[in-house]
C-alpha positions as CSV (number, residue, x, y, z in Angstrom):
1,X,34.7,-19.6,-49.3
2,X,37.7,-18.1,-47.4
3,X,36.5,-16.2,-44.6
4,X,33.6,-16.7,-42.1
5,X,32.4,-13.1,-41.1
6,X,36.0,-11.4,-41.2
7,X,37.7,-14.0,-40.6
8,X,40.2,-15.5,-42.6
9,X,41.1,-18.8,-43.1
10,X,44.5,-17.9,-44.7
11,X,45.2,-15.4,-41.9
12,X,44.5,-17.8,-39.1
13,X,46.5,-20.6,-41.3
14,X,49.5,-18.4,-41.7
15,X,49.3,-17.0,-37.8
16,X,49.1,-20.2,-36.5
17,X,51.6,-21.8,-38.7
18,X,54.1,-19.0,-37.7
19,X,53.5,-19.0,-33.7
20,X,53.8,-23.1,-33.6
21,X,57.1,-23.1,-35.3
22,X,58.8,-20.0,-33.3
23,X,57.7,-22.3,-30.4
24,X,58.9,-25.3,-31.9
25,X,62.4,-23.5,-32.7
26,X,62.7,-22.1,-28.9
27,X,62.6,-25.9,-27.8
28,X,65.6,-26.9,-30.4
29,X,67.8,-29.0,-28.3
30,X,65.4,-29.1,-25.0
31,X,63.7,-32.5,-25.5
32,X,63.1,-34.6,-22.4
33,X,61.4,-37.4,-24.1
34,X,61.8,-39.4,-26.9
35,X,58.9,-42.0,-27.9
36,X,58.6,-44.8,-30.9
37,X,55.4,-45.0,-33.2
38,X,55.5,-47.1,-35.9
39,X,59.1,-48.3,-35.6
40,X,62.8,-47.2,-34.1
41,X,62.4,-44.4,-37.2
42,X,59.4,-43.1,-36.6
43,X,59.7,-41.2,-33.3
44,X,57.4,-38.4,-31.3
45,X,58.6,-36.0,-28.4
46,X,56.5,-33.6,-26.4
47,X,57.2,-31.0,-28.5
48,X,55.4,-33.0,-30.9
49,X,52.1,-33.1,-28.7
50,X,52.6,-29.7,-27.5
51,X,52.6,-28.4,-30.5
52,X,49.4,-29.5,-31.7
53,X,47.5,-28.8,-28.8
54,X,48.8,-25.0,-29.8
55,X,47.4,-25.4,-33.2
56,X,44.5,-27.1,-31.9
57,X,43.3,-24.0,-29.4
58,X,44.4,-21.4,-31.4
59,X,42.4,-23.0,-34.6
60,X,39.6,-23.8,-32.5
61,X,39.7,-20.1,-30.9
62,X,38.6,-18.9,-34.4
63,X,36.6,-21.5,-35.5
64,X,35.2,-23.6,-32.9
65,X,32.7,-25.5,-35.3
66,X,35.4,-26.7,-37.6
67,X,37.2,-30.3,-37.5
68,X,41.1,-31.0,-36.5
69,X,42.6,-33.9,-37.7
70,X,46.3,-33.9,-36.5
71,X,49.4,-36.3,-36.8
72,X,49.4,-37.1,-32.7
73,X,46.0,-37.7,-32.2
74,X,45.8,-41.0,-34.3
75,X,47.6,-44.2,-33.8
76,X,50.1,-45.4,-35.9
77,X,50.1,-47.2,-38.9
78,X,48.4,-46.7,-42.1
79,X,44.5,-48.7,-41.1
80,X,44.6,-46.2,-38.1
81,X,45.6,-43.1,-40.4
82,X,42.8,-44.2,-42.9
83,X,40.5,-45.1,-40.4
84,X,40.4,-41.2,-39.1
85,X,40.5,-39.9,-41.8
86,X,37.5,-41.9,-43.3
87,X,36.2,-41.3,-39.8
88,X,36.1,-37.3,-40.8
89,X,35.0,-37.5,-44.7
90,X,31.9,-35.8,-43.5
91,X,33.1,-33.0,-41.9
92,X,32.6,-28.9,-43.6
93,X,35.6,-27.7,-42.7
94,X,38.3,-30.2,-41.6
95,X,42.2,-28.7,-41.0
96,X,44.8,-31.6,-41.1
97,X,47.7,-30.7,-39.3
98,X,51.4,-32.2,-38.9
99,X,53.2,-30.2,-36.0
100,X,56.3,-31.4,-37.0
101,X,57.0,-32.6,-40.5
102,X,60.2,-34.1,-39.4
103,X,60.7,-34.9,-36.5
104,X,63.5,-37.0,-36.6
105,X,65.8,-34.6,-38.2
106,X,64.3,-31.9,-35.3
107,X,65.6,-34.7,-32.2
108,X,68.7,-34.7,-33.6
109,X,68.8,-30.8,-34.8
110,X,69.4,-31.7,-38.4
111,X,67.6,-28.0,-39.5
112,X,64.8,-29.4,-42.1
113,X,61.5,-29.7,-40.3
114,X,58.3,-27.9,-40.7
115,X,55.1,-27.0,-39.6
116,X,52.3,-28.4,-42.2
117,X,48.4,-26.8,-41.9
118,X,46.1,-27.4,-44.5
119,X,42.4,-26.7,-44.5
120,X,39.6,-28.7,-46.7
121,X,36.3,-27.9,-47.6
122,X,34.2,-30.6,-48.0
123,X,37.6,-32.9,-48.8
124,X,39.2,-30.4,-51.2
125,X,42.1,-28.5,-50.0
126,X,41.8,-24.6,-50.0
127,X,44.6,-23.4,-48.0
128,X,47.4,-24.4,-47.3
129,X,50.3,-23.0,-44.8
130,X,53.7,-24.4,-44.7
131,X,56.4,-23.2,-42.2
132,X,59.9,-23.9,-42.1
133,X,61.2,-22.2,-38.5
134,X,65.0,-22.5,-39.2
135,X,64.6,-20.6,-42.7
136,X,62.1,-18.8,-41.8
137,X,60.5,-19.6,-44.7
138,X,56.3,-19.7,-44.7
139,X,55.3,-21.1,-47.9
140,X,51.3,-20.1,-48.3
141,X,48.4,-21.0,-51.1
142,X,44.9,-20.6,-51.5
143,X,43.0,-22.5,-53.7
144,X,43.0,-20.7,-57.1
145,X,44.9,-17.9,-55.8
146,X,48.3,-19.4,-56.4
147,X,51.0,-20.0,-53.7
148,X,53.5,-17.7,-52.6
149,X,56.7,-17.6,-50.5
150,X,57.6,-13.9,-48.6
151,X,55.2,-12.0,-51.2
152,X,56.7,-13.1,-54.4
153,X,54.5,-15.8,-56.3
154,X,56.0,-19.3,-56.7
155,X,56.1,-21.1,-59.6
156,X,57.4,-24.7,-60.3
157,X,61.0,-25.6,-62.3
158,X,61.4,-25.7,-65.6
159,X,63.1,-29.1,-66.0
160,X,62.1,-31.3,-69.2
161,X,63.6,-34.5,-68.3
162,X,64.6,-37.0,-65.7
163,X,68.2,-36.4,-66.7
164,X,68.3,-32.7,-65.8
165,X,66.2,-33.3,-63.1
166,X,66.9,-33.0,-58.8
167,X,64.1,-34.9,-57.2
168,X,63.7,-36.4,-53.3
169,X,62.3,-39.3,-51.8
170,X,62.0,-40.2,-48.1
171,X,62.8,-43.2,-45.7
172,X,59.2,-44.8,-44.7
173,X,59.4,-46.0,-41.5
174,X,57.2,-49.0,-42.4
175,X,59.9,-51.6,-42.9
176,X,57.8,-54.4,-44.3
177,X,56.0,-52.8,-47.1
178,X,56.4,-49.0,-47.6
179,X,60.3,-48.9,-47.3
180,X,61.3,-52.1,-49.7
181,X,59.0,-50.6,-52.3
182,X,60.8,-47.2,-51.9
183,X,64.2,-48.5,-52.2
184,X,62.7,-50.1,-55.3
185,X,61.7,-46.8,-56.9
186,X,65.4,-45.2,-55.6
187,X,66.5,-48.1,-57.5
188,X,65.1,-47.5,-61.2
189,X,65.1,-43.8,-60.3
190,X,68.2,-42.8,-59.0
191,X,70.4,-43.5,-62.1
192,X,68.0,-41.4,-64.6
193,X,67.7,-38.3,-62.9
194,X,70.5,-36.0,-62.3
195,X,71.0,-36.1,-58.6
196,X,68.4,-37.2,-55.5
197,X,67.8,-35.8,-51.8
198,X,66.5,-37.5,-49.3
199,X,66.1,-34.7,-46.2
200,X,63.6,-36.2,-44.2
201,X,60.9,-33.9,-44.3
202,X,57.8,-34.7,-46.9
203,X,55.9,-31.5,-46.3
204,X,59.1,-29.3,-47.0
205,X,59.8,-31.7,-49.8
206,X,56.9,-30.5,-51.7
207,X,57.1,-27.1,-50.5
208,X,60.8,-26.9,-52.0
209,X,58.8,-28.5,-55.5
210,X,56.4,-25.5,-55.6
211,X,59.3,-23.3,-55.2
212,X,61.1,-24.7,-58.3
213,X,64.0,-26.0,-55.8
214,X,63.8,-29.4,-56.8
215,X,61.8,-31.0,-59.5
216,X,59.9,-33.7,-58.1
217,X,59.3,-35.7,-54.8
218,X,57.8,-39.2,-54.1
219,X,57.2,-41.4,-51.6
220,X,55.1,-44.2,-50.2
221,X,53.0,-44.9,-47.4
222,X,52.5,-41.2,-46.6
223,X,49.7,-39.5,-45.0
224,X,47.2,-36.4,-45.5
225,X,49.3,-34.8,-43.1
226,X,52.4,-34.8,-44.4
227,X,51.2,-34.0,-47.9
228,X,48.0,-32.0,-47.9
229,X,49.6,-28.7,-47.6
230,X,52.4,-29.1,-50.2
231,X,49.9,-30.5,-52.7
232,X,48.1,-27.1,-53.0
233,X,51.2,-25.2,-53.0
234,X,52.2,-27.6,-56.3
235,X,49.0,-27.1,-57.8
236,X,49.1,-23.4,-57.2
237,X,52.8,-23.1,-58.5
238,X,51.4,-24.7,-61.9
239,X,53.0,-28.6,-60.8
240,X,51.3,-31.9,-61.0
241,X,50.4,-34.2,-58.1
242,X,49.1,-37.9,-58.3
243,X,49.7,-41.0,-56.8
244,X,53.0,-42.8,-58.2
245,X,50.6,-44.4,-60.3
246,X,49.3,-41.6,-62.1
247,X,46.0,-41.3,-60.4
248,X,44.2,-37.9,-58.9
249,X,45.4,-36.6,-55.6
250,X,43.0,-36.6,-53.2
251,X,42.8,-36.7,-48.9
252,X,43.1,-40.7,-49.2
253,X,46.6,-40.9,-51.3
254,X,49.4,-42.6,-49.5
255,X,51.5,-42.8,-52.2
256,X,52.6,-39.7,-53.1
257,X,54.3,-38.6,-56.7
258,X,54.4,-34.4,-56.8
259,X,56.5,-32.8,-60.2
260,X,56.5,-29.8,-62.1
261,X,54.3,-31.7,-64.5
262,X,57.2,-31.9,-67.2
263,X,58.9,-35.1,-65.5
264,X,55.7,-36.5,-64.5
265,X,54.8,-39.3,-66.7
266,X,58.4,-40.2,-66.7
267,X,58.6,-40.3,-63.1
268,X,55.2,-42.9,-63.2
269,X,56.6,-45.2,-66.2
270,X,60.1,-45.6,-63.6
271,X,58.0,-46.2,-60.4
272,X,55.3,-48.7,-61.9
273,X,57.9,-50.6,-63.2
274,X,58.5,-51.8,-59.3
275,X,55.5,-51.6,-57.4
């Protein structure tokens, strides 16, 4: 299931994780051009766009027959992010690629950002490649192979309870629905666990849960690209991912609750309470 003829889709995940985020760090602080999506928070710069057109060819370049579905070539808003990805449910192989996970933090060179690459096979995730430039950190996973980080396998914290717990959450930049509903959950679950972190940066959220760094992320009104990737490195690292409601992850969830399975039916009780 992982290669076609000798090629590997891990190896061509992890190259062209690696070679999109040493470009991405060489433009740190070049930007000509700022753009708004979804709102004044949700922003895209050339590098963006550039970047994915680099994943894009040097995908493609191994497998031309395969299916891209990337962050900047869908409009925003959640019916357009649904739309193609409903618009792709019947493809073999389908990679779903952010370029930046982060991109505010990388306009104003706040140094958490990441490159997110995940590959399905007929809408199950498989591989998954995660690379943080400014740590060079490359968080990797194949489906039942577990996930590792610089050779040595990861494996999820070891928390038992909301109160010993460090978990993140993100600022949606959908104002009317997602964020209010967010604040809600920061709300009931800020005083119960032991600290939160909110870095701006979904994808390395979850990587930083496989790697037993924090114990659980949530947030709502994501999309498969921010969060395909990091939820096979969970998985793989022996964690839990649903939507905040409990229910099984798949490509579709936009509401995204990720633990190392000890505080995860704590973490649903708190965020159903307010949605």
């Amino acid at each position: 299931m992982y290669t076609i003829g000798s090629k590997s889709f891990t190896a061509v995940a992890i190259n062209t994780a690696s070679k999109a985020g040493e470009w991405i760090k060489s433009k740190l602080g070049g930007i000509r051009e700022i753009n708004l999506k979804q709102s004044s928070q949700d922003l895209v710069t050339e590098i963006d766009k550039g970047a994915e057109k680099l994943i894009r060819n040097l995908i493609l370049t191994h497998f031309p027959d395969h299916s891209i579905l990337g962050e900047e070539g869908v409009e925003p808003g959640p019916a357009a992010s649904a739309k193609a990805l409903q618009d792709m449910s019947d493809a073999e192989y389908l990679w779903i690629v952010d370029p930046i996970d982060g991109t505010t933090n990388f306009v104003h060179g706040f140094p958490f950002f990441c490159v997110s690459i995940a590959l399905a096979h007929r809408g199950e995730v498989i591989v998954a490649a995660i690379y943080d430039p400014m740590k060079d950190e490359l968080y990797v996973a194949e489906k039942g192979k577990g996930a590792y980080l610089r050779g040595k396998v990861l494996q999820v914290s070891g928390e038992q309870t909301l109160a010993q717990s460090l978990v993140a959450t993100g600022f949606p930049p959908d104002q009317q629905y997602a964020l209010p509903l967010n604040l809600a959950g920061v709300a009931s679950i800020g005083p119960k666990v032991r600290n939160l972190r909110v870095a701006g940066s979904a994808a390395l959220h979850m990587a930083y849960v496989a790697a037993g760094r924090l114990s659980g992320f949530w947030e709502i009104g994501l999309n498969s690209w921010d969060v395909a990737a990091g939820a096979l490195l969970i998985q793989e690292s022996g964690g839990r991912v649903t939507d905040t409601e409990g229910r099984p992850y798949t490509l579709a969830v936009r509401n995204m609750l990720a633990t190392n399975g000890h505080i995860h039916d704590e973490m649903v009780t708190e965020l159903t309470k307010v949605q």
